[in-house]
Backbone and ligand atoms as CSV (ligand in chain L), in Angstrom:
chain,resi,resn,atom,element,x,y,z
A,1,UNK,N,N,102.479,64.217,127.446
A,1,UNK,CA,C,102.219,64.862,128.734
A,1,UNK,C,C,102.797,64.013,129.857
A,2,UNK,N,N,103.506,64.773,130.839
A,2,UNK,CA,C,104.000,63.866,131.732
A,2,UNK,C,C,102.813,63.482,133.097
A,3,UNK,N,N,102.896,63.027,133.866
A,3,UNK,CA,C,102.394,62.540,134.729
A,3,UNK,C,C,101.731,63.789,135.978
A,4,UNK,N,N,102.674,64.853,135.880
A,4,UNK,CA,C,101.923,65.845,136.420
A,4,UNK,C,C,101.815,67.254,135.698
A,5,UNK,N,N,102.267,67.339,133.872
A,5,UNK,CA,C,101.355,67.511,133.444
A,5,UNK,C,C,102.420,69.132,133.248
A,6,UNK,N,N,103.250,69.249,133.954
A,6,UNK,CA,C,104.355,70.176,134.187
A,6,UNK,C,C,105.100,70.642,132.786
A,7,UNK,N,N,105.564,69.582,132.342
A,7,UNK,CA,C,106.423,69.269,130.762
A,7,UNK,C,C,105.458,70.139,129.614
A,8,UNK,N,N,103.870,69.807,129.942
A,8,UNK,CA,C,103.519,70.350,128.522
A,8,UNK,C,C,103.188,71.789,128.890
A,9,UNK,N,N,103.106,72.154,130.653
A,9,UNK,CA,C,103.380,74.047,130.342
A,9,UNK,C,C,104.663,74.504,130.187
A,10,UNK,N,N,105.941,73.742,130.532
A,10,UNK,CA,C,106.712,74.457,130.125
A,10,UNK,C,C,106.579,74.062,128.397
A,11,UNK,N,N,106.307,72.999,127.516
A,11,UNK,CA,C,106.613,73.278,126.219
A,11,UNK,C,C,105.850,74.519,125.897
A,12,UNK,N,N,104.001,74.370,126.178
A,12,UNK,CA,C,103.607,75.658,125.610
A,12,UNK,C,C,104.411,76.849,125.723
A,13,UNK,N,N,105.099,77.081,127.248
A,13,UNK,CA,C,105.953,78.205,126.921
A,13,UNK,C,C,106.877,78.323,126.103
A,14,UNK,N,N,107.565,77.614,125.618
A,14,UNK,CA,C,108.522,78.267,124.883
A,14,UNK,C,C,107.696,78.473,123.105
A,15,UNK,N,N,106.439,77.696,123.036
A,15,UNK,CA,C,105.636,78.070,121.924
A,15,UNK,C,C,105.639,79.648,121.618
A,16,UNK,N,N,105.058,79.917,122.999
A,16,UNK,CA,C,104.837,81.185,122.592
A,16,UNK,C,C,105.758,82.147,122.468
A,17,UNK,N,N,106.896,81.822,123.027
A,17,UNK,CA,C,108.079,82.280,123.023
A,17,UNK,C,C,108.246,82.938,121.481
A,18,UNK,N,N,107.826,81.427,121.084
A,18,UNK,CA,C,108.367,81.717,119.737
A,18,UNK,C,C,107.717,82.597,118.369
A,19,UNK,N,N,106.547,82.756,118.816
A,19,UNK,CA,C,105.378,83.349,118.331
A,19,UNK,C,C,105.843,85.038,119.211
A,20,UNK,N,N,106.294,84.799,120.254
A,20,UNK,CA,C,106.922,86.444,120.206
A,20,UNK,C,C,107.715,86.868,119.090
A,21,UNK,N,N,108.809,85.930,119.126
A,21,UNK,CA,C,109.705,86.039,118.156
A,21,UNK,C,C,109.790,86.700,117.286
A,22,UNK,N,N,108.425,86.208,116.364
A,22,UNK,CA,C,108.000,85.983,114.844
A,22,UNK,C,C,107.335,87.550,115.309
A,23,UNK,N,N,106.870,87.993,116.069
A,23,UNK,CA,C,105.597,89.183,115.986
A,23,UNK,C,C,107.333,90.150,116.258
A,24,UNK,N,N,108.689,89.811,116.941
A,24,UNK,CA,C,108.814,91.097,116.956
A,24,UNK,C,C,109.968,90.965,115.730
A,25,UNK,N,N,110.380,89.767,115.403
A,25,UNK,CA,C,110.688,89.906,113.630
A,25,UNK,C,C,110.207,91.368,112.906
A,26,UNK,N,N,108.972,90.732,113.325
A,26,UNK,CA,C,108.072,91.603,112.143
A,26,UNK,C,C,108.721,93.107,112.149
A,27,UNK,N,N,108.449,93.443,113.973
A,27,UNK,CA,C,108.206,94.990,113.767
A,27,UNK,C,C,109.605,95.339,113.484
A,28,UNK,N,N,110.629,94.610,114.002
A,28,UNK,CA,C,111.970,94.735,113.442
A,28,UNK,C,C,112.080,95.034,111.735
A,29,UNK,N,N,111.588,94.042,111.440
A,29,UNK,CA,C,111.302,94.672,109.933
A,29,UNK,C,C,111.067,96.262,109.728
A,30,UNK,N,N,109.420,96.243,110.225
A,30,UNK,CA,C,109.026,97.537,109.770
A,30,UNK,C,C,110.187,98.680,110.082
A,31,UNK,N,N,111.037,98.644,111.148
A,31,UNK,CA,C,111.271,99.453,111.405
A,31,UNK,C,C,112.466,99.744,110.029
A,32,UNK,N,N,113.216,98.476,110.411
A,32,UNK,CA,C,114.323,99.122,109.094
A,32,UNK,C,C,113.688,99.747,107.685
A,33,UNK,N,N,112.456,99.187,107.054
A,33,UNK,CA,C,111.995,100.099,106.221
A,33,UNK,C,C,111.627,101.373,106.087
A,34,UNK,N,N,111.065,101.744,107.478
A,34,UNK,CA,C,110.844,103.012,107.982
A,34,UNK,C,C,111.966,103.946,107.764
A,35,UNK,N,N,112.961,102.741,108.447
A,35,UNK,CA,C,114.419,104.141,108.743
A,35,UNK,C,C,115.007,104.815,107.026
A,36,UNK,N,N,114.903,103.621,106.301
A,36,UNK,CA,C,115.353,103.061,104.761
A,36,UNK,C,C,114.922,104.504,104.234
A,37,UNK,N,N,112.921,104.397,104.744
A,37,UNK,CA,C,112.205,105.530,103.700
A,37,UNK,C,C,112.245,106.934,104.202
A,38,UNK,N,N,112.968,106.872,105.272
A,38,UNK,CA,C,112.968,107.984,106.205
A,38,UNK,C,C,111.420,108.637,106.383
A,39,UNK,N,N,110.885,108.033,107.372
A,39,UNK,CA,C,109.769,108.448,107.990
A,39,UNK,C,C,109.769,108.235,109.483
A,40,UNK,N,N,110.076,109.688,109.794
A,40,UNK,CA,C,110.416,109.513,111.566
A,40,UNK,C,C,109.159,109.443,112.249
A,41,UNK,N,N,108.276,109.782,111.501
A,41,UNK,CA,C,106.920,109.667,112.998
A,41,UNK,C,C,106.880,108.225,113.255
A,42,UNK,N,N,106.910,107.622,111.754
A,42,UNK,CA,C,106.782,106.140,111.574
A,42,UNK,C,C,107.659,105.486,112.602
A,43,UNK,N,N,109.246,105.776,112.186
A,43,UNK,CA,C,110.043,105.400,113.150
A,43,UNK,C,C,110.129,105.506,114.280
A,44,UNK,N,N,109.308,106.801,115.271
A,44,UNK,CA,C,109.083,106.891,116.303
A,44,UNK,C,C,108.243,105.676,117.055
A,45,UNK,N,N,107.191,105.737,115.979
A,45,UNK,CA,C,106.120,104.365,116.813
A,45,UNK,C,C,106.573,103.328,116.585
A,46,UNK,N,N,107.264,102.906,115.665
A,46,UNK,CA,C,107.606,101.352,115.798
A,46,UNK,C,C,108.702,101.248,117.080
A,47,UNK,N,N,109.434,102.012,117.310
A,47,UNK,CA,C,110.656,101.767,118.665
A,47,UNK,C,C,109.925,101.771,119.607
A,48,UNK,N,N,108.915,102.781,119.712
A,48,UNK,CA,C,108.306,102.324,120.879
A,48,UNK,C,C,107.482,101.746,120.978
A,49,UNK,N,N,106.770,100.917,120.344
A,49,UNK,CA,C,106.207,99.591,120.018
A,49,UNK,C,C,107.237,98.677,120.495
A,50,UNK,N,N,108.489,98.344,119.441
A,50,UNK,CA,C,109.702,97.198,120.021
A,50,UNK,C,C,109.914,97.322,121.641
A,51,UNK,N,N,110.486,98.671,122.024
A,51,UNK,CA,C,110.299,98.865,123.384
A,51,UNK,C,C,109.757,98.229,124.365
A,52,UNK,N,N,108.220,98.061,124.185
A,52,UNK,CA,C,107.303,97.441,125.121
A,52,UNK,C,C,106.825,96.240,124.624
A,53,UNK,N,N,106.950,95.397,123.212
A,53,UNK,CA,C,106.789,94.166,123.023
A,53,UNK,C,C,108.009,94.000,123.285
A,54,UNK,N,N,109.740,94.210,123.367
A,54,UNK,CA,C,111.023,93.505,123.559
A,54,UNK,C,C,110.934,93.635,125.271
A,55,UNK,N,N,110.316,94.368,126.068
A,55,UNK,CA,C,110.499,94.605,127.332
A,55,UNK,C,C,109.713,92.954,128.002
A,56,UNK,N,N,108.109,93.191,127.518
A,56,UNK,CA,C,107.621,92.132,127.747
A,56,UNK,C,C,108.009,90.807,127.628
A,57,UNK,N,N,108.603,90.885,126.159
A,57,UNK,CA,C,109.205,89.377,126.085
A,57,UNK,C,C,110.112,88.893,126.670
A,58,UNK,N,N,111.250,89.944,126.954
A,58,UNK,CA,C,112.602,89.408,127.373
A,58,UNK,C,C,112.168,88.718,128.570
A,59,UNK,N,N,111.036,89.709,129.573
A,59,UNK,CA,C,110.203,89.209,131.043
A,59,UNK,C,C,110.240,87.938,131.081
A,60,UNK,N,N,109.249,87.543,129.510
A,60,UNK,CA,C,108.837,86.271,129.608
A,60,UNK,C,C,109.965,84.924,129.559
A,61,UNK,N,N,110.375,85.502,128.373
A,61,UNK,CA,C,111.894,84.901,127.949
A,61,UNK,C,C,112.843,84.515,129.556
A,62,UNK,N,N,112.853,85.540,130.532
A,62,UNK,CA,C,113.695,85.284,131.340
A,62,UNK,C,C,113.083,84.124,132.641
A,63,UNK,N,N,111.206,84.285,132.834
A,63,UNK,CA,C,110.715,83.500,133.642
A,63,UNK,C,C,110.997,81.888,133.320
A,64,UNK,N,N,110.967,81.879,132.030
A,64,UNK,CA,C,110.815,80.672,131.099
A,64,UNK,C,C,112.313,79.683,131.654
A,65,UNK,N,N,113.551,80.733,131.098
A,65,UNK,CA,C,114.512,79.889,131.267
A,65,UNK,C,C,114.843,79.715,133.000
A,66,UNK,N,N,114.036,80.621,134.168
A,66,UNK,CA,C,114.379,80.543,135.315
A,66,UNK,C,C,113.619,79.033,135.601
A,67,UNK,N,N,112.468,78.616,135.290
A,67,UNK,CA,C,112.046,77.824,135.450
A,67,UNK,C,C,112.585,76.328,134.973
A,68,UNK,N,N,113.065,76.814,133.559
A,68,UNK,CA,C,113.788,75.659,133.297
A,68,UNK,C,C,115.334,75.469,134.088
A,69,UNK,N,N,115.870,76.502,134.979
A,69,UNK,CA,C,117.221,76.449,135.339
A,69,UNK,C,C,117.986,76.245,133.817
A,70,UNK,N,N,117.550,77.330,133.138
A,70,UNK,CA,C,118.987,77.620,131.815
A,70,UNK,C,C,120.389,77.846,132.763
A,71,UNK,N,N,120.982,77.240,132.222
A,71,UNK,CA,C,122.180,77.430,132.698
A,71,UNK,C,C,123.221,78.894,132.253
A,72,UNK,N,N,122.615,78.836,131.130
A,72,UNK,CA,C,123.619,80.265,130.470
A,72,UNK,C,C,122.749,81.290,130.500
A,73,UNK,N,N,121.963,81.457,131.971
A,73,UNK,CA,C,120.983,82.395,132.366
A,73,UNK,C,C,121.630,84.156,132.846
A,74,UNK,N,N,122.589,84.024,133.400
A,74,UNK,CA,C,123.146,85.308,134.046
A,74,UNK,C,C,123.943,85.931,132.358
A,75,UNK,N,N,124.654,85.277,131.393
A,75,UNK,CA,C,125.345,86.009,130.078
A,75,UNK,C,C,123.767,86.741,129.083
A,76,UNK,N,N,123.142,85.366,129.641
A,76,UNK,CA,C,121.942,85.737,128.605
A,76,UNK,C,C,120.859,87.333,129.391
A,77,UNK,N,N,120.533,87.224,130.267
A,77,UNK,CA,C,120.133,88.305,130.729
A,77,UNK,C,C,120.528,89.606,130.898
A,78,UNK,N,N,122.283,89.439,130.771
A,78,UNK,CA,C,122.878,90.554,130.563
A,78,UNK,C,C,122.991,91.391,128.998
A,79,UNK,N,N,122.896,90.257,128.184
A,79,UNK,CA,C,122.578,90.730,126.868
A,79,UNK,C,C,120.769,91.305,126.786
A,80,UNK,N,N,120.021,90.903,127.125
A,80,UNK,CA,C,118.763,91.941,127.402
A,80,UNK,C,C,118.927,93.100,128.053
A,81,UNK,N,N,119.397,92.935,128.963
A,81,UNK,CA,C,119.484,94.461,129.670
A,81,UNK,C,C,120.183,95.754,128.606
A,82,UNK,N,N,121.326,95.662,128.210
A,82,UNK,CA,C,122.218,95.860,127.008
A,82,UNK,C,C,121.424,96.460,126.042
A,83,UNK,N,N,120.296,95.313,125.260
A,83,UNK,CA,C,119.546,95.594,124.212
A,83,UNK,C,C,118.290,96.655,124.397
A,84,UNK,N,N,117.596,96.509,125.916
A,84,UNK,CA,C,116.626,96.866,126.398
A,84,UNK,C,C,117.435,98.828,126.500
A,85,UNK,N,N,118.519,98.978,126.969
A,85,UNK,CA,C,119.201,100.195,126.900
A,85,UNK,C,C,119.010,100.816,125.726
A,86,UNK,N,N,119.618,100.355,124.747
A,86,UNK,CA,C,120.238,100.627,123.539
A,86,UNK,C,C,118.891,101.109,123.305
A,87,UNK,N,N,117.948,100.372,123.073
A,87,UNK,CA,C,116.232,100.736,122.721
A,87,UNK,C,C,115.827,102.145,123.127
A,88,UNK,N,N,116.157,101.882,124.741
A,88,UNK,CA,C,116.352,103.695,125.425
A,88,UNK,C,C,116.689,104.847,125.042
A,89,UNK,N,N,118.180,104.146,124.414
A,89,UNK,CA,C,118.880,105.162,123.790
A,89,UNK,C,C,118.377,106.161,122.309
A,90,UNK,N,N,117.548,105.147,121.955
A,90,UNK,CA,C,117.738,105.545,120.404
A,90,UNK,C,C,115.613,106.281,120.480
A,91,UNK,N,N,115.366,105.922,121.529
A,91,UNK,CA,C,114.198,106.421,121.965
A,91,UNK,C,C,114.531,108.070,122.282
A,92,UNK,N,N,115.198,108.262,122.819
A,92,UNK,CA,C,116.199,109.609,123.176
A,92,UNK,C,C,116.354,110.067,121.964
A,93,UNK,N,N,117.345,109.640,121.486
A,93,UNK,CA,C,117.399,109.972,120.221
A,93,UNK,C,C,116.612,110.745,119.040
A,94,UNK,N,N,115.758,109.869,119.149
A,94,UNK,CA,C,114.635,109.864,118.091
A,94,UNK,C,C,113.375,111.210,118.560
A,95,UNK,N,N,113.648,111.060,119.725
A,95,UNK,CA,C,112.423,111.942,120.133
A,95,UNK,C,C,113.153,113.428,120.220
A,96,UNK,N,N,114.325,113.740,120.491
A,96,UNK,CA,C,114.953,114.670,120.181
A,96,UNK,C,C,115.441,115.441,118.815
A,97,UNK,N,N,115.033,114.776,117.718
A,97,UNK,CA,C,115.239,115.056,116.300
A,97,UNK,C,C,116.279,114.540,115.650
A,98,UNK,N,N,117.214,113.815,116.193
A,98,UNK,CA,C,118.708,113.949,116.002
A,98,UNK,C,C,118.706,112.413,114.833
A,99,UNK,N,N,117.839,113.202,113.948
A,99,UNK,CA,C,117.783,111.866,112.640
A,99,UNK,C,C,119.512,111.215,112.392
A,100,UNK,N,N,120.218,112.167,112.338
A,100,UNK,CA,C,121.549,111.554,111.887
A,100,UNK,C,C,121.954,110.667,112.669
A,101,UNK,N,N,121.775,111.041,113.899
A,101,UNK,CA,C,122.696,110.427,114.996
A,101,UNK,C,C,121.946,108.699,114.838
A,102,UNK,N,N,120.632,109.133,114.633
A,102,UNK,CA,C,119.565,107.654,115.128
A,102,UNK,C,C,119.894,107.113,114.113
A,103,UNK,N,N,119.795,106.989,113.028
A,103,UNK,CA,C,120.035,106.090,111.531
A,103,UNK,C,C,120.885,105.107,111.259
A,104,UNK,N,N,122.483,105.175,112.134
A,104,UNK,CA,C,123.220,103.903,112.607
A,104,UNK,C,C,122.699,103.788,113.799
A,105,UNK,N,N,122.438,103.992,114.635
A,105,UNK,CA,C,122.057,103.110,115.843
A,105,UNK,C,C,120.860,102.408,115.640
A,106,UNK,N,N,119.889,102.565,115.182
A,106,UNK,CA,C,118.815,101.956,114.418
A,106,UNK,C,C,119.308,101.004,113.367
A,107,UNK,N,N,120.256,100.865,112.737
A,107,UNK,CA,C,120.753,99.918,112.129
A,107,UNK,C,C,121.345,99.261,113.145
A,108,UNK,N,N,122.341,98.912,113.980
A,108,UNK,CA,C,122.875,98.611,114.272
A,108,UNK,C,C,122.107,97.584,115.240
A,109,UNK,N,N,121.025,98.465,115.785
A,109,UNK,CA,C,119.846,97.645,116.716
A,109,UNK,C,C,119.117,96.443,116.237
A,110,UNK,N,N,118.663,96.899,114.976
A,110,UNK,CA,C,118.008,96.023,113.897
A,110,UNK,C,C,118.994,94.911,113.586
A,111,UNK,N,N,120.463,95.069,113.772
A,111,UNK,CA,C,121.209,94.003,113.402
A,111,UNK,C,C,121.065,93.406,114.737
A,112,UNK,N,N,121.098,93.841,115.783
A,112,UNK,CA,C,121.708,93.264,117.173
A,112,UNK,C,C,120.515,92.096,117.325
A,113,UNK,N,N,118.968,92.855,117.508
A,113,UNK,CA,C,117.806,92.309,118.357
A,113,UNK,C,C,117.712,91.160,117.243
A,114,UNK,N,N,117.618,91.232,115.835
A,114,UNK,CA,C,117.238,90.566,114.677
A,114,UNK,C,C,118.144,88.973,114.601
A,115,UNK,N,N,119.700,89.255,115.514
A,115,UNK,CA,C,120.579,88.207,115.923
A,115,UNK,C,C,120.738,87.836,116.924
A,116,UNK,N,N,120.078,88.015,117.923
A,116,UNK,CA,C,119.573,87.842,119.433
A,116,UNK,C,C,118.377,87.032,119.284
A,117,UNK,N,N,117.397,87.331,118.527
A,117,UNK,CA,C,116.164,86.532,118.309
A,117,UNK,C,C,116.427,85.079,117.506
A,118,UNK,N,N,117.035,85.649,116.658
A,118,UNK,CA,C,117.414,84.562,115.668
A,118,UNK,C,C,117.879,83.453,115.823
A,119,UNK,N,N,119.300,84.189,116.707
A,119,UNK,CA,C,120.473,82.570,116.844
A,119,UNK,C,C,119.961,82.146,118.522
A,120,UNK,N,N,120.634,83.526,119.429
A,120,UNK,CA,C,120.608,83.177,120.584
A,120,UNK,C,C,119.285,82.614,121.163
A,121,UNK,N,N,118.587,83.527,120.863
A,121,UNK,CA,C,117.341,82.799,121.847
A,121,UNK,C,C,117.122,81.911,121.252
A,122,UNK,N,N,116.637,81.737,120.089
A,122,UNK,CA,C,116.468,80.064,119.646
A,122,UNK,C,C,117.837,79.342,120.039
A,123,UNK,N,N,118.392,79.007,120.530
A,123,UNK,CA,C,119.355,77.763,120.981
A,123,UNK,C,C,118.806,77.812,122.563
A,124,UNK,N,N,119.191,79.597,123.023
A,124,UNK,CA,C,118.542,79.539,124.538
A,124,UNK,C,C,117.408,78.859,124.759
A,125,UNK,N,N,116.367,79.115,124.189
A,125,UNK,CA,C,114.934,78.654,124.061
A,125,UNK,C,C,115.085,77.097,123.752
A,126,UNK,N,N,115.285,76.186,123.115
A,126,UNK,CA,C,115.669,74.997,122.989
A,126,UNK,C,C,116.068,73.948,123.444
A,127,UNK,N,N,117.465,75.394,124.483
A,127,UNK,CA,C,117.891,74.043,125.658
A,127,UNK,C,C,117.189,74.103,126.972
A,128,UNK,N,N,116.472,75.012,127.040
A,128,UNK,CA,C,115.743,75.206,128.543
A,128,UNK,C,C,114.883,74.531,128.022
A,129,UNK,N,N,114.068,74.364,126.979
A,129,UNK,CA,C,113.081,73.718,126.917
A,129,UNK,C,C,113.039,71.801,126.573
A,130,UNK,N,N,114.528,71.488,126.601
A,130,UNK,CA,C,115.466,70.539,126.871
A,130,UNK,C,C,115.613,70.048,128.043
A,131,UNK,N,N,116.242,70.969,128.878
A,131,UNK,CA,C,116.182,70.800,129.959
A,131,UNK,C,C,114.858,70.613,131.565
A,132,UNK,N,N,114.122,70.795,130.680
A,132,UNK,CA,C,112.924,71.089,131.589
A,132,UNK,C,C,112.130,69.904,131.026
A,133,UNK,N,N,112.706,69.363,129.697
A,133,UNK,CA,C,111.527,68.171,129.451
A,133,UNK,C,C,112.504,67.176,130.162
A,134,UNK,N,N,113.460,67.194,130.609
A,134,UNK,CA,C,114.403,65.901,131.147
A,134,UNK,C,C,114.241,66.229,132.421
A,135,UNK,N,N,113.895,66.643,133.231
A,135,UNK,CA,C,113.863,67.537,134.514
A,135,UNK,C,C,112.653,66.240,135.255
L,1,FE2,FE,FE,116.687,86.525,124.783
């Protein structure tokens, strides 16, 4: 703990960061099984589940690195916005019936958010939280 005590809220944040992570892993999961077994109601609620846990997090995700002054803050936020769309899109999609159309974009999502969580934000997450313990 540093001296005013600053260092260990930003570490807790990126804790939980990471514990987002892992919770939207998950539903990322469910969903590709869903799409796999073809069960659209299923698939309906998990997107919009991701929807509003990926909306929330990115929030958090973005306060986190503002605080730390991430430097690769403006590429990285533009890739949320991007992902946060795409989510839109396939919400559209999905709620309109258009199983065919949704089944690659739902893959494709599942690849995107699943490598966004994975690589990027964990390095993003790492160096802000780098940067903020040297700060
Ligand atoms: Fe991110």
């Amino acid at each position: 703990m540093t001296q005013s005590g600053r260092t260990d809220e930003r570490q807790g944040g990126s804790g939980e960061l990471e514990q987002e992570h892992q919770i939207l892993v998950g539903l990322i999961g469910e969903l590709a099984e869903s799409m796999e077994r073809r069960r659209p109601a299923v698939t309906i609620g998990l997107v919009d589940r991701i929807a509003g846990t990926t909306a929330a997090h990115f929030a958090n995700e973005e306060v986190f690195m503002r605080r730390s002054s991430y430097e690769q803050l403006t590429p990285h936020l533009e890739e949320h916005r991007s992902l946060l769309l795409r989510i839109d899109e396939l919400r559209g999609v999905l709620r309109v019936g258009e199983q065919e159309r949704a089944v690659p974009m739902a893959r494709d999502l599942v690849s995107s958010l699943s490598s966004h969580i994975s690589s990027t934000d964990r390095v993003a997450v790492e160096r802000a939280a780098a940067a903020a313990a040297s700060a």
